[in-house]
C-alpha distance (Angstrom), angle and dihedral (degrees) to the residues before:
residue distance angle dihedral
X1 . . .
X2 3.85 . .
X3 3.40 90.9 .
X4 3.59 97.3 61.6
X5 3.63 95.7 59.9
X6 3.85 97.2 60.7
X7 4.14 89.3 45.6
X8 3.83 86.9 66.0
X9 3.68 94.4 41.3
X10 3.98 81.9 59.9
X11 3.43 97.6 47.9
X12 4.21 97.4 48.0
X13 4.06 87.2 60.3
X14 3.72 93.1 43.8
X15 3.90 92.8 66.7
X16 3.74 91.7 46.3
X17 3.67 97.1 47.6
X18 4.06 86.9 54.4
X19 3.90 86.1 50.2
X20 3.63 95.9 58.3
X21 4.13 91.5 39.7
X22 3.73 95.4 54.6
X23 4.14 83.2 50.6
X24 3.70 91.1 56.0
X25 3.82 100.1 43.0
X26 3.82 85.6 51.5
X27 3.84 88.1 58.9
X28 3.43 89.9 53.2
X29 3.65 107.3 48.6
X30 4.23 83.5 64.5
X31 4.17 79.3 156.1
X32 3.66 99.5 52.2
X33 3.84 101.1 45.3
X34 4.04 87.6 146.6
X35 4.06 90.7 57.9
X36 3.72 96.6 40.7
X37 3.88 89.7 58.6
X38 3.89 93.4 50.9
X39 3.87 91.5 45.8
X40 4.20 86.0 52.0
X41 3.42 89.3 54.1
X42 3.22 91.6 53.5
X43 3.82 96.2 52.9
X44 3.54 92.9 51.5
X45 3.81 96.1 47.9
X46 4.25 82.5 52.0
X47 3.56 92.3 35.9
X48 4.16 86.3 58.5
X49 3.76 96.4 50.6
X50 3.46 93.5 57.1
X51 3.38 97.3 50.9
């Protein structure tokens, strides 16, 4: 049962780490400011589900 704790701990920092990724690409894409909104929206809506 042990085992079960850490796979959670895992999965908590993955959203985060895709929260603060999809904030940097959007920085980068200065050009595309339309796209980068619709792919954050996107992120959220996935980043919901798995919560």
């Amino acid at each position: 049962m042990s085992a079960a704790t850490p796979i959670r701990a895992n999965s908590t920092p993955t959203g985060t780490v895709a929260s603060s990724s999809a904030l940097i690409l959007t920085k980068t894409p200065a050009t595309g400011d339309g796209i980068s909104v619709s792919t954050l929206s996107v992120d959220t809506s996935t980043s919901g589900s798995s919560t």
